[in-house]
PDB file with one MODEL, atoms N, CA, C and O in Angstrom:
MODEL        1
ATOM      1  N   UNK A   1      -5.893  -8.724   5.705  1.00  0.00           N
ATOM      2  CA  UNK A   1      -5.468  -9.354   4.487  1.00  0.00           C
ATOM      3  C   UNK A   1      -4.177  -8.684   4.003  1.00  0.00           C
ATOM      4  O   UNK A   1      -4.167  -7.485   3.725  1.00  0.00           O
ATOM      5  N   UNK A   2      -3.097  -9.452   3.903  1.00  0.00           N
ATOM      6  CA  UNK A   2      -2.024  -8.839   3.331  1.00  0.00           C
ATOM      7  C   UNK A   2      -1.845  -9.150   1.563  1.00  0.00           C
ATOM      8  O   UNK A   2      -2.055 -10.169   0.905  1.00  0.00           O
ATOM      9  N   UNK A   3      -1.327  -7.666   1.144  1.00  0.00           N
ATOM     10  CA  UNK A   3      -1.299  -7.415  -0.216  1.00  0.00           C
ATOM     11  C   UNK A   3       0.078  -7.496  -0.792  1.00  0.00           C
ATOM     12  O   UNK A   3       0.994  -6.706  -0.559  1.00  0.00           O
ATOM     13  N   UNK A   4       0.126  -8.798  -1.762  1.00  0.00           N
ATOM     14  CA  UNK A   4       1.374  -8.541  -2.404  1.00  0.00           C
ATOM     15  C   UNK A   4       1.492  -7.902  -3.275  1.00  0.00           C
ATOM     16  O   UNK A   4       0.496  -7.541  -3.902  1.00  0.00           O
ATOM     17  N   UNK A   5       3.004  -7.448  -3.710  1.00  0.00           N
ATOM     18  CA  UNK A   5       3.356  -6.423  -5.044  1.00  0.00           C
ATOM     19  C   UNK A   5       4.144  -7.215  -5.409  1.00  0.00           C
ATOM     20  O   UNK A   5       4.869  -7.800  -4.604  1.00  0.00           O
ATOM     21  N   UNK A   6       4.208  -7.497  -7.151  1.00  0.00           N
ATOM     22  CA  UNK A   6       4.698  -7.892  -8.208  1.00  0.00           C
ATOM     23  C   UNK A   6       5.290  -6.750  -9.064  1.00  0.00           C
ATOM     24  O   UNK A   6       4.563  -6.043  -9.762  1.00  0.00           O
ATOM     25  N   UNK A   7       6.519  -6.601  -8.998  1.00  0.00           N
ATOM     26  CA  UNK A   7       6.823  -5.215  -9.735  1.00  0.00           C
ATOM     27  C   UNK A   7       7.970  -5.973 -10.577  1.00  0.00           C
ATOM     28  O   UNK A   7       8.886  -6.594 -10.038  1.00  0.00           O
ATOM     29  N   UNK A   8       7.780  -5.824 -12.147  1.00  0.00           N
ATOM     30  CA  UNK A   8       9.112  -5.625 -13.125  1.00  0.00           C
ATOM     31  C   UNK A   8       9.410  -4.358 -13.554  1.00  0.00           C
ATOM     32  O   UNK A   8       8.721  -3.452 -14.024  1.00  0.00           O
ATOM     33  N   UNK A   9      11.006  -4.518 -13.203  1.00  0.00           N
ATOM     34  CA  UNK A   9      11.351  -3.116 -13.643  1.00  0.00           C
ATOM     35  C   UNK A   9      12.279  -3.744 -15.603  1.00  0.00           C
ATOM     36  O   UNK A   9      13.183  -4.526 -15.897  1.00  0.00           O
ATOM     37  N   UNK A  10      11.772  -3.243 -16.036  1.00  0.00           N
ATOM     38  CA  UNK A  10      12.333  -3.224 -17.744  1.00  0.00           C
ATOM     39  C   UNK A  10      14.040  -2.739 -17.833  1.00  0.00           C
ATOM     40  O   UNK A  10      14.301  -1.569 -17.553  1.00  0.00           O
ATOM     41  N   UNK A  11      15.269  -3.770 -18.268  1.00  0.00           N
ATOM     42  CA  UNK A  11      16.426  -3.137 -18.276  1.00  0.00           C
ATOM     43  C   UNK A  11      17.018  -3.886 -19.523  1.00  0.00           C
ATOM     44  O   UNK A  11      17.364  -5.057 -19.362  1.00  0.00           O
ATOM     45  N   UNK A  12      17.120  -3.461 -20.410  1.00  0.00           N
ATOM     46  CA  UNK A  12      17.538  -4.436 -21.541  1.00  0.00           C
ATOM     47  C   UNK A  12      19.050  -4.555 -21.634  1.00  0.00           C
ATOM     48  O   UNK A  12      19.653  -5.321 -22.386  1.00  0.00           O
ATOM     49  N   UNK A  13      19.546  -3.757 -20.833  1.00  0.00           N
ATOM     50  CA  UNK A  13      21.474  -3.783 -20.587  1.00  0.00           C
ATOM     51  C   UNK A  13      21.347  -5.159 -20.000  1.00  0.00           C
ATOM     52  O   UNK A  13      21.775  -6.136 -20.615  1.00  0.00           O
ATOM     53  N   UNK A  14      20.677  -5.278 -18.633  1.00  0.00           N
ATOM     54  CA  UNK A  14      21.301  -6.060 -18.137  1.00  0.00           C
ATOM     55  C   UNK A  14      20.235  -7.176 -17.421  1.00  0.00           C
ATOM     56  O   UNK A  14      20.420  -8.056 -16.581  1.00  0.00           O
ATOM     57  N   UNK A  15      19.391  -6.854 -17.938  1.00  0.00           N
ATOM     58  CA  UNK A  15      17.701  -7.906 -18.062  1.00  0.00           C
ATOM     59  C   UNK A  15      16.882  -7.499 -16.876  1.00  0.00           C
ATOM     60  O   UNK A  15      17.210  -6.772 -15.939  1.00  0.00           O
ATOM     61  N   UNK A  16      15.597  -8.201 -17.138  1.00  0.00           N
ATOM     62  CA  UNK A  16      14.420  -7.483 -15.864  1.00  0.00           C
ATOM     63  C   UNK A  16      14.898  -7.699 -15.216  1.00  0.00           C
ATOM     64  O   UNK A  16      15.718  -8.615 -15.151  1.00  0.00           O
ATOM     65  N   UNK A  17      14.413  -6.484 -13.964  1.00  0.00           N
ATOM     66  CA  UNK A  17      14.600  -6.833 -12.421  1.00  0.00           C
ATOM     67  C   UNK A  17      13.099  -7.070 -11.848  1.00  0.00           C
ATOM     68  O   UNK A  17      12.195  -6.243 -11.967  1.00  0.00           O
ATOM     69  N   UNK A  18      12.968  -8.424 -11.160  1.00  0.00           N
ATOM     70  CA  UNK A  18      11.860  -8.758 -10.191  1.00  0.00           C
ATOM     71  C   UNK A  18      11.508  -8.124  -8.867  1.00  0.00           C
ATOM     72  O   UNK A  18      12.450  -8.226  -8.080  1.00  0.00           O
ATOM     73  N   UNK A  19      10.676  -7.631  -8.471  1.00  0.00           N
ATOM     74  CA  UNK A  19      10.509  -7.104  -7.306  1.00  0.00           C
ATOM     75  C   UNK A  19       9.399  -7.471  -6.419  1.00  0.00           C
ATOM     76  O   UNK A  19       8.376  -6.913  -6.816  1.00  0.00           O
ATOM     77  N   UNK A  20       9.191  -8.206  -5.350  1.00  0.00           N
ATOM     78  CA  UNK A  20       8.086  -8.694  -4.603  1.00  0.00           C
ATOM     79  C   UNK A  20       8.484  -8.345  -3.246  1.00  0.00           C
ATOM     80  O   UNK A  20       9.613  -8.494  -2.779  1.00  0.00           O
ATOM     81  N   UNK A  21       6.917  -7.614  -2.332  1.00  0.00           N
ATOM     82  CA  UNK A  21       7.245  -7.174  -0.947  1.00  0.00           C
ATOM     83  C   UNK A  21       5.608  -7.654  -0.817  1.00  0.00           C
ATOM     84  O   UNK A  21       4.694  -7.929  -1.595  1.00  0.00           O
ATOM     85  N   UNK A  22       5.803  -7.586   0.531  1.00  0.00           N
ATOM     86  CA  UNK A  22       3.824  -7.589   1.355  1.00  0.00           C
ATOM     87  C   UNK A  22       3.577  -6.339   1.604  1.00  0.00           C
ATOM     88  O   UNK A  22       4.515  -5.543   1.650  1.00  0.00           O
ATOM     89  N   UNK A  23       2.396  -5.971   1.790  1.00  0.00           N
ATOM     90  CA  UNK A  23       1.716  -5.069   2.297  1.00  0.00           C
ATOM     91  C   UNK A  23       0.814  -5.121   3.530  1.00  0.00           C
ATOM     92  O   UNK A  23       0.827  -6.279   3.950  1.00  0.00           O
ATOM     93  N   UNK A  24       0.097  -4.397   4.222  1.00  0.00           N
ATOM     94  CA  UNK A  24      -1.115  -4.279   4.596  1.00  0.00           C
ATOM     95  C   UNK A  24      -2.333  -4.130   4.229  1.00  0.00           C
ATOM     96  O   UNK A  24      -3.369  -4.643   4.652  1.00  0.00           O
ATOM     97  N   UNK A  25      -1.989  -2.840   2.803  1.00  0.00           N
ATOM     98  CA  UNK A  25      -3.092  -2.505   2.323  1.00  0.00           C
ATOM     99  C   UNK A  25      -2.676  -2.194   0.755  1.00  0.00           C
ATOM    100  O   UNK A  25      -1.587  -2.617   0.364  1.00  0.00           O
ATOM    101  N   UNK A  26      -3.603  -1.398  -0.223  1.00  0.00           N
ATOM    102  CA  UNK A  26      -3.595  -1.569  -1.422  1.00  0.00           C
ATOM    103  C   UNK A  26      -2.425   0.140  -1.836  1.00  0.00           C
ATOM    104  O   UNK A  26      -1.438   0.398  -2.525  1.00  0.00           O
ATOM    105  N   UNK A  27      -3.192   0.742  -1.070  1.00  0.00           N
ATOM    106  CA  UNK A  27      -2.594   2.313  -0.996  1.00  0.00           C
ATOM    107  C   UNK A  27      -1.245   1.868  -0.832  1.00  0.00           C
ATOM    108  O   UNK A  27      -0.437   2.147  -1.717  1.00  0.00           O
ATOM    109  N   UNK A  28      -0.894   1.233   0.143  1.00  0.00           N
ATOM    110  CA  UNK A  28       0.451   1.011   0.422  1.00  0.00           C
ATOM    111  C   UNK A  28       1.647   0.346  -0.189  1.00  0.00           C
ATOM    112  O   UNK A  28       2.860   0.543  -0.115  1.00  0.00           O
ATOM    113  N   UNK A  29       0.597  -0.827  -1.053  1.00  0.00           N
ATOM    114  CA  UNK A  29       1.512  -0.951  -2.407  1.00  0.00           C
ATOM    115  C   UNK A  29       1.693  -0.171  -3.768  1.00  0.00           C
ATOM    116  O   UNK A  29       2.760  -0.035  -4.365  1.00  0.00           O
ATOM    117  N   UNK A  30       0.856   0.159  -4.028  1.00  0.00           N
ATOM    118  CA  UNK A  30       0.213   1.422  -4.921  1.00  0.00           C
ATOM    119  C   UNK A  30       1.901   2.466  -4.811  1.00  0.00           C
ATOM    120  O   UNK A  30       2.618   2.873  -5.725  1.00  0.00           O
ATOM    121  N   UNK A  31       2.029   2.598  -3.447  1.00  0.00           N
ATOM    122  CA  UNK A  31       2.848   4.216  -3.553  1.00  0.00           C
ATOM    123  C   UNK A  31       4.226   3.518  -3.974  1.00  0.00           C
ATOM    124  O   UNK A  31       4.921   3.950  -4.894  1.00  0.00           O
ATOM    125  N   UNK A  32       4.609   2.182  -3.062  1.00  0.00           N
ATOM    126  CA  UNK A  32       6.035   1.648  -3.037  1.00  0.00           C
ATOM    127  C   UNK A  32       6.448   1.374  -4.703  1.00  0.00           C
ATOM    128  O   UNK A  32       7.509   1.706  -5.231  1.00  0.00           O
ATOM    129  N   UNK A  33       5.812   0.987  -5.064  1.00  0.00           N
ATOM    130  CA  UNK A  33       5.026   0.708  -6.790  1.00  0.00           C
ATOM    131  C   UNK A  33       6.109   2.600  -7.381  1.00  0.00           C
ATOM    132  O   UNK A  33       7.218   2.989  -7.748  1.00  0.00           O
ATOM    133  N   UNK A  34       4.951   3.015  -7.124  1.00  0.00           N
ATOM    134  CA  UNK A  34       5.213   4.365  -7.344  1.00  0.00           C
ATOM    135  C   UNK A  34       6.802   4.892  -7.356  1.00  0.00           C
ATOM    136  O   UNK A  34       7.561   5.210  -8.271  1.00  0.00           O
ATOM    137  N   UNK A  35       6.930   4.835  -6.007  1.00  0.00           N
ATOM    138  CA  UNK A  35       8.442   5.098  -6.288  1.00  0.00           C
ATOM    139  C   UNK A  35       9.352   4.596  -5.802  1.00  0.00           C
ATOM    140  O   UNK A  35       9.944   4.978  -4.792  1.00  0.00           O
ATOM    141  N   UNK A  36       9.632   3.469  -6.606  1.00  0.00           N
ATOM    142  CA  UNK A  36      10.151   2.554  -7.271  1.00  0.00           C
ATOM    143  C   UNK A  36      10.581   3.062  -8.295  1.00  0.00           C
ATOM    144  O   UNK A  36      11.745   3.403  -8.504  1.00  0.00           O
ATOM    145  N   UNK A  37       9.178   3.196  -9.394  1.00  0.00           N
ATOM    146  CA  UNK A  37       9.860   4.129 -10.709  1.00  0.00           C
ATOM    147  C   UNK A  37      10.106   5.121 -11.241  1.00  0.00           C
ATOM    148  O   UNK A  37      10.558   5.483 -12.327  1.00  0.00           O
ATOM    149  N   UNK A  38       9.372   6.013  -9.369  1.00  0.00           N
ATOM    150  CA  UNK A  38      10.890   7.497  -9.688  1.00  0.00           C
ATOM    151  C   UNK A  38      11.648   7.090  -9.356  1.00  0.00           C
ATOM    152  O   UNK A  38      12.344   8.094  -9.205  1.00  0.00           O
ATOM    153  N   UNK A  39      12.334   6.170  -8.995  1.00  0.00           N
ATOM    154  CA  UNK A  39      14.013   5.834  -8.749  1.00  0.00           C
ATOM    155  C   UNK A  39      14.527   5.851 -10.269  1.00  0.00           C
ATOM    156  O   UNK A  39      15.731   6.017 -10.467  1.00  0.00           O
ATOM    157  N   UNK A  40      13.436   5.644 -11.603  1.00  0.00           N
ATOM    158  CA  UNK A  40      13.699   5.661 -12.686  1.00  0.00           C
ATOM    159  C   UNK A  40      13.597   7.275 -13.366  1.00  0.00           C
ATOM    160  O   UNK A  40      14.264   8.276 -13.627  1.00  0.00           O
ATOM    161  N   UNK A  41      12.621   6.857 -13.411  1.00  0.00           N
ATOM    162  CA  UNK A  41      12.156   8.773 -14.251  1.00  0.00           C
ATOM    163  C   UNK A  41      11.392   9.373 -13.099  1.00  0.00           C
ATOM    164  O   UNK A  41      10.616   8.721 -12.401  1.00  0.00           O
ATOM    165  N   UNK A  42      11.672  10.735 -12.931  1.00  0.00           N
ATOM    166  CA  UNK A  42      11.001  11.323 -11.995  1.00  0.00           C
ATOM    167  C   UNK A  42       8.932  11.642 -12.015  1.00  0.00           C
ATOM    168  O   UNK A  42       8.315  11.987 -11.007  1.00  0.00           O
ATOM    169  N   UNK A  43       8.468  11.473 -12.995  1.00  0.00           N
ATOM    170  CA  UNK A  43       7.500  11.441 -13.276  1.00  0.00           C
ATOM    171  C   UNK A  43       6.976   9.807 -14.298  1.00  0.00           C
ATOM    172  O   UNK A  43       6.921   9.661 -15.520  1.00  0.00           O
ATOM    173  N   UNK A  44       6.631   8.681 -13.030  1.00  0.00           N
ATOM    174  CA  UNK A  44       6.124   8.016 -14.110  1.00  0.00           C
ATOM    175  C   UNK A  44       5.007   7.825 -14.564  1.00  0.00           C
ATOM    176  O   UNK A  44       4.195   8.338 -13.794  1.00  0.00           O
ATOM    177  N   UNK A  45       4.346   7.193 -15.710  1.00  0.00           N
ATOM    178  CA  UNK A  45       3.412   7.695 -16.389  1.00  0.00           C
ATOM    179  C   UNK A  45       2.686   6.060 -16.245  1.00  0.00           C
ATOM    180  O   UNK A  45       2.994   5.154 -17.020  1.00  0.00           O
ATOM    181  N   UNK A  46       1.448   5.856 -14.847  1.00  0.00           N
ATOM    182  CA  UNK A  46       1.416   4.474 -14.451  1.00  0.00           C
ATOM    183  C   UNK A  46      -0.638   4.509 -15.293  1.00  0.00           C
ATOM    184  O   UNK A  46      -1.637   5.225 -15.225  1.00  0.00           O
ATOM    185  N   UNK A  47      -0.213   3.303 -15.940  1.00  0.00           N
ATOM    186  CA  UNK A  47      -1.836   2.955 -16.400  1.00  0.00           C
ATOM    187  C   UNK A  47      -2.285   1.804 -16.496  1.00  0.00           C
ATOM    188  O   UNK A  47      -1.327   1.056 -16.687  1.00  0.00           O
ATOM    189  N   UNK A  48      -3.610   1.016 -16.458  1.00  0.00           N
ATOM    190  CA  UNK A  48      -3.930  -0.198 -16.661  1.00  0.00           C
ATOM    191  C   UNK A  48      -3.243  -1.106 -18.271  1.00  0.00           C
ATOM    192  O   UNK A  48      -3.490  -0.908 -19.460  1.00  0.00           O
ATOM    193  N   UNK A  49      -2.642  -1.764 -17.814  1.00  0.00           N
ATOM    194  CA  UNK A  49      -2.232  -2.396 -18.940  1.00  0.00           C
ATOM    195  C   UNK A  49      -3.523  -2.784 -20.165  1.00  0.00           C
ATOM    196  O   UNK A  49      -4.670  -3.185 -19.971  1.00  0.00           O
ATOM    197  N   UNK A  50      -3.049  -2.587 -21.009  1.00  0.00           N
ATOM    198  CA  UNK A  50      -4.055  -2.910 -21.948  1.00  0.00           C
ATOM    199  C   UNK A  50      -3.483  -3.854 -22.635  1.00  0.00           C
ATOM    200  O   UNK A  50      -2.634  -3.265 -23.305  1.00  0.00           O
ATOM    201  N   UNK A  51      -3.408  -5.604 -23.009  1.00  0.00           N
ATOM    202  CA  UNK A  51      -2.693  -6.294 -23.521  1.00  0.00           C
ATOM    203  C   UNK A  51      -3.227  -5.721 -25.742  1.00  0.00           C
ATOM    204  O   UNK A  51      -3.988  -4.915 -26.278  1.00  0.00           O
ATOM    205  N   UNK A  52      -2.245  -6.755 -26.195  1.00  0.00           N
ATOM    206  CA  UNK A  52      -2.443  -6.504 -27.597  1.00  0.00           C
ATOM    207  C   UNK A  52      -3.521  -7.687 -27.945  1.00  0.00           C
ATOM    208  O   UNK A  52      -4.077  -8.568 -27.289  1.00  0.00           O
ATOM    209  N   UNK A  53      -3.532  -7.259 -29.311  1.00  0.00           N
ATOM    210  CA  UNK A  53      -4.397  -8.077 -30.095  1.00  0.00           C
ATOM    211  C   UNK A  53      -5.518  -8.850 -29.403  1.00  0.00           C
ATOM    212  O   UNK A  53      -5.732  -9.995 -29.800  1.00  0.00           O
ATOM    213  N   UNK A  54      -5.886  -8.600 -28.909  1.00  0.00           N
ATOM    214  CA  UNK A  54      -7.243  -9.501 -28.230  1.00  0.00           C
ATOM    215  C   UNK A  54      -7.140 -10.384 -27.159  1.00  0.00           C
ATOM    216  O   UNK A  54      -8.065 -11.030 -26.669  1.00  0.00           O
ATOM    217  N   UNK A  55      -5.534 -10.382 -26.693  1.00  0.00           N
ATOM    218  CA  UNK A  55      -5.508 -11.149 -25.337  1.00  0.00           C
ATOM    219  C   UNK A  55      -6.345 -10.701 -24.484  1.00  0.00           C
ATOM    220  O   UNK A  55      -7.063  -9.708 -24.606  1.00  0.00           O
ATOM    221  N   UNK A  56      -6.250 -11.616 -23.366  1.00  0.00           N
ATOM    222  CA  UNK A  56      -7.213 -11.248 -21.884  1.00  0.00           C
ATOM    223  C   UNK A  56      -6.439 -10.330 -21.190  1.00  0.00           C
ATOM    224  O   UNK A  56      -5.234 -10.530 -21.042  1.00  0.00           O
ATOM    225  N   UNK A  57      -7.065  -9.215 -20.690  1.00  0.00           N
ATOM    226  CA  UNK A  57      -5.944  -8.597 -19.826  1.00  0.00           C
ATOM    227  C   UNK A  57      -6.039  -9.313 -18.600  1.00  0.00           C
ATOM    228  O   UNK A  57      -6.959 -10.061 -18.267  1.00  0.00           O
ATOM    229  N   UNK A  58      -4.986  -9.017 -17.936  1.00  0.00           N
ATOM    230  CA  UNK A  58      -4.429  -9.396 -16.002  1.00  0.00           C
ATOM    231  C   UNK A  58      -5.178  -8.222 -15.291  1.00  0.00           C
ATOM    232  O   UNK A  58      -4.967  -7.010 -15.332  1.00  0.00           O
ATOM    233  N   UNK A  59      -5.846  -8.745 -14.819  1.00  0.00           N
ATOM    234  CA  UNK A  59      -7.085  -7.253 -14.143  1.00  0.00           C
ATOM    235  C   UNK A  59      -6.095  -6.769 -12.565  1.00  0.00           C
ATOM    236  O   UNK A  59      -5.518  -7.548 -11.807  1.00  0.00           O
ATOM    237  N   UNK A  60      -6.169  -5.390 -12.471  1.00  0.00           N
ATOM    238  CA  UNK A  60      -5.143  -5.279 -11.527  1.00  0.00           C
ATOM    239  C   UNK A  60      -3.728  -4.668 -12.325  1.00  0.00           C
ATOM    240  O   UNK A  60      -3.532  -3.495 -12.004  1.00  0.00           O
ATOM    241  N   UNK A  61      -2.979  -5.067 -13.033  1.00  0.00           N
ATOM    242  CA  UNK A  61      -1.559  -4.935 -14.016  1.00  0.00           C
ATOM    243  C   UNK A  61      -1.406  -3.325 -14.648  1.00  0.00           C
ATOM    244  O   UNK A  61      -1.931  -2.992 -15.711  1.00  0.00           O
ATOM    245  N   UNK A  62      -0.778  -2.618 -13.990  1.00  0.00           N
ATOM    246  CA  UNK A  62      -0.209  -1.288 -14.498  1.00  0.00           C
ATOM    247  C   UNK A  62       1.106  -1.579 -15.227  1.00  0.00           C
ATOM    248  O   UNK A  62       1.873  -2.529 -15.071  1.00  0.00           O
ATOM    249  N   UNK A  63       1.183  -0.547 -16.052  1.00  0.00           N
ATOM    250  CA  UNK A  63       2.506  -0.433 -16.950  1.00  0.00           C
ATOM    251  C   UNK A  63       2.877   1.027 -16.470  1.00  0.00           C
ATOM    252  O   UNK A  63       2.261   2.084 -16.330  1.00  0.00           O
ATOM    253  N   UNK A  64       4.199   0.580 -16.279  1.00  0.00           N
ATOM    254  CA  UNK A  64       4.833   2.014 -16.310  1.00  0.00           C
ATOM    255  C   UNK A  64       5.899   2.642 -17.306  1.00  0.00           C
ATOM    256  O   UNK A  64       6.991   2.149 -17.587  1.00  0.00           O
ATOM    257  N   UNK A  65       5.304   3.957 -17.833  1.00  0.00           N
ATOM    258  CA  UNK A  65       6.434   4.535 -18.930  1.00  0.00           C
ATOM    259  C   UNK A  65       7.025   5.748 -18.487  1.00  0.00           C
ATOM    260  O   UNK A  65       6.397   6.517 -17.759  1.00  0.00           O
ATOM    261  N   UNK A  66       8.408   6.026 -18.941  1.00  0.00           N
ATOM    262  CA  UNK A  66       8.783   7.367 -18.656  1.00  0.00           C
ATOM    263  C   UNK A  66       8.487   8.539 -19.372  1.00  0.00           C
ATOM    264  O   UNK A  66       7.757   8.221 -20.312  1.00  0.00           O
ATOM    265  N   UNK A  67       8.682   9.582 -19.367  1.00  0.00           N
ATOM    266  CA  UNK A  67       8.157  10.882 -20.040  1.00  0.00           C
ATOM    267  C   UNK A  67       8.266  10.790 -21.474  1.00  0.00           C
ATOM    268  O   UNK A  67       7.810  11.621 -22.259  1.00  0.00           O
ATOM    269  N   UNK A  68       9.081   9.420 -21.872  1.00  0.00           N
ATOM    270  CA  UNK A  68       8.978   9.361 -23.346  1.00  0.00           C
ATOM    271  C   UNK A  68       7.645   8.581 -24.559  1.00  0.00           C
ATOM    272  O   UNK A  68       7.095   8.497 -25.657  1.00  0.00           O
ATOM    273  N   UNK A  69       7.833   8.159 -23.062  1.00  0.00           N
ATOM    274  CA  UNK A  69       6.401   6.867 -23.430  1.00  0.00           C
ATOM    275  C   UNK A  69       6.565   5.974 -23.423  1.00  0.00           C
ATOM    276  O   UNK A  69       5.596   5.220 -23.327  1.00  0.00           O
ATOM    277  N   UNK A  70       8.407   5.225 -23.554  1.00  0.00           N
ATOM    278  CA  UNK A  70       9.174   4.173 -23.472  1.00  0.00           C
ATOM    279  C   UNK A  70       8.779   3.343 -22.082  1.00  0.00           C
ATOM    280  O   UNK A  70       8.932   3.935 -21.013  1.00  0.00           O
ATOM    281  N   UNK A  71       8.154   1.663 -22.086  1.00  0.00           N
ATOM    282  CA  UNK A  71       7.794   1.631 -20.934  1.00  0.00           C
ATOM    283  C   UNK A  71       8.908   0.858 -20.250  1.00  0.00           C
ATOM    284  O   UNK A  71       9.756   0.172 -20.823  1.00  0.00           O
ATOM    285  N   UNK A  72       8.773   1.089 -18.784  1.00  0.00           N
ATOM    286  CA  UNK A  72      10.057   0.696 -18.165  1.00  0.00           C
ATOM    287  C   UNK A  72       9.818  -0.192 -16.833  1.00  0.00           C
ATOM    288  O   UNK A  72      10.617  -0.591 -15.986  1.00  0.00           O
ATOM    289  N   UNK A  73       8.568  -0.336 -16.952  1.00  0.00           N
ATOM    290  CA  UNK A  73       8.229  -1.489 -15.523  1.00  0.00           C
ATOM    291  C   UNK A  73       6.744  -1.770 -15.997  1.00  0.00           C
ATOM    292  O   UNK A  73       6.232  -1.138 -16.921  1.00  0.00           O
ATOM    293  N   UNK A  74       6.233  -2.556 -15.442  1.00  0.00           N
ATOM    294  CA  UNK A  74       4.876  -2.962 -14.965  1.00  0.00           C
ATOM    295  C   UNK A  74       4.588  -3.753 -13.576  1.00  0.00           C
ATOM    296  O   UNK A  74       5.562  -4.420 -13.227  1.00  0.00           O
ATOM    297  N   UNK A  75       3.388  -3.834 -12.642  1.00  0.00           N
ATOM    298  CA  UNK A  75       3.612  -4.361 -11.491  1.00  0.00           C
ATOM    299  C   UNK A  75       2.041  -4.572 -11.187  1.00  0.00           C
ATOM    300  O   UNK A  75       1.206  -4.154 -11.989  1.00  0.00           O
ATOM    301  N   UNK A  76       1.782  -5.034 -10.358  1.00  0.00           N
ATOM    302  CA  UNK A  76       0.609  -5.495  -9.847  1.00  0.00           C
ATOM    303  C   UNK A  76       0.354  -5.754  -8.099  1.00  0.00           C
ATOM    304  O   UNK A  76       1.187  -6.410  -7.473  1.00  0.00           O
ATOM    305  N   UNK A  77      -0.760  -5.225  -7.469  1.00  0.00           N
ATOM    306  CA  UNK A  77      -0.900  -5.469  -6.364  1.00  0.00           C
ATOM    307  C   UNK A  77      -2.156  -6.132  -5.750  1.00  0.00           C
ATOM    308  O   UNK A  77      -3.234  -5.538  -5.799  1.00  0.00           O
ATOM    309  N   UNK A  78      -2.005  -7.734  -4.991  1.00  0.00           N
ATOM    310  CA  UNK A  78      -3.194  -8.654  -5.559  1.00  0.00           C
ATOM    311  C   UNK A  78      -3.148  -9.233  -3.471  1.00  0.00           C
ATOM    312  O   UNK A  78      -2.096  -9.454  -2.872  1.00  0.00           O
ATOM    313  N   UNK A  79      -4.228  -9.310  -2.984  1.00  0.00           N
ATOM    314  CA  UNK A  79      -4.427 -10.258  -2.046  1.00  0.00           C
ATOM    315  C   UNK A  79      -3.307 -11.584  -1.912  1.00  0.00           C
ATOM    316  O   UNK A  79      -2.909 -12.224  -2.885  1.00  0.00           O
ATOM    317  N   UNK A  80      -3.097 -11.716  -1.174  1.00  0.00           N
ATOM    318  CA  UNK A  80      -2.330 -12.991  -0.974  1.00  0.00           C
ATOM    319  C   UNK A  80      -2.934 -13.699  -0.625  1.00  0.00           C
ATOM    320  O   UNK A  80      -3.683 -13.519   0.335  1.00  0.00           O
ATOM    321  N   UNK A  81      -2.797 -15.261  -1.563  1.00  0.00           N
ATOM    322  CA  UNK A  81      -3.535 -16.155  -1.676  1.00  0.00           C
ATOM    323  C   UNK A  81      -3.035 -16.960  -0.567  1.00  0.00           C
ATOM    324  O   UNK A  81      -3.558 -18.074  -0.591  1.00  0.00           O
ATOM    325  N   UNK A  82      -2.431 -16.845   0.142  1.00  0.00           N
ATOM    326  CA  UNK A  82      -2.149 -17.749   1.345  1.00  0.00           C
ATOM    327  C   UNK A  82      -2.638 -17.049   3.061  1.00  0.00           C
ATOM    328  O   UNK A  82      -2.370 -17.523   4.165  1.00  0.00           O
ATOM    329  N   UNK A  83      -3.394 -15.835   2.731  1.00  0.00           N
ATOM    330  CA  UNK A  83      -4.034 -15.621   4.153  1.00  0.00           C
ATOM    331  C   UNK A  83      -5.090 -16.519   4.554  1.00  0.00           C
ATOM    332  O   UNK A  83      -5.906 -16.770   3.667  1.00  0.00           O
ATOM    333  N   UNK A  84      -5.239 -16.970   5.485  1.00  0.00           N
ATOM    334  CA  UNK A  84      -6.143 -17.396   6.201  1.00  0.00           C
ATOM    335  C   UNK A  84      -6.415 -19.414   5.468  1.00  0.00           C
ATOM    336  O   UNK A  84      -7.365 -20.144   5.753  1.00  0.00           O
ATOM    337  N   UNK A  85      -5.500 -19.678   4.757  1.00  0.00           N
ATOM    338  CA  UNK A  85      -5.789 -20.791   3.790  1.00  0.00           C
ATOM    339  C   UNK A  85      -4.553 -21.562   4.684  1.00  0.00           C
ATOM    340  O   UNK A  85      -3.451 -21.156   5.052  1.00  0.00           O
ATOM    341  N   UNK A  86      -5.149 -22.668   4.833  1.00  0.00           N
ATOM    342  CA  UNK A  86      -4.036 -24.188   5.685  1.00  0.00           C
ATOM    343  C   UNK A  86      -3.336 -24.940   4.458  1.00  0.00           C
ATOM    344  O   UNK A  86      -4.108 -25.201   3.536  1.00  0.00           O
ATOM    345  N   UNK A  87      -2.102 -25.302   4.301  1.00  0.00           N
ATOM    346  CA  UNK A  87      -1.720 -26.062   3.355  1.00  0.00           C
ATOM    347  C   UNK A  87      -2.493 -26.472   2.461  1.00  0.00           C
ATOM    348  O   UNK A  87      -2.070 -27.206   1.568  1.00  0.00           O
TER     349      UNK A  87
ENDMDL
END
């Protein structure tokens, strides 16, 4: 089963950047995920998103903040819905 990654990186200069790759496995998106946003802050600070006010959360959906707390990406790594499925 291959695993896609959904990664936004947060840039308000010059607007989000989208990021989508495949995987093999979950670990393997997990790390690319990872650093990705030490390319930002060297320590990022990755947790389950918790939406506001009573929305549903996106099960799966990390946020990432830098050492300030300021967050600067979020991303997700989910099965691809097109393995093994015919048109």
């Amino acid at each position: 089963m291959k695993i896609i990654l959904i990664l936004v990186l947060f840039n308000l200069q010059s607007g989000s950047e989208v990021i989508t790759a495949e995987f093999d496995d979950d670990r393997a998106c997990e790390l690319a995920a990872l650093r990705t946003f030490q390319g930002v802050t060297a320590e990022p600070d990755l947790r389950p998103l918790e939406p506001a006010g009573g929305a549903t959360p996106i099960d799966g959906t990390v946020i990432a903040r830098d050492s300030d707390g300021a967050e600067i990406g979020m991303y997700s790594c989910n099965p691809s819905r097109s393995d093994g499925q015919n048109g």
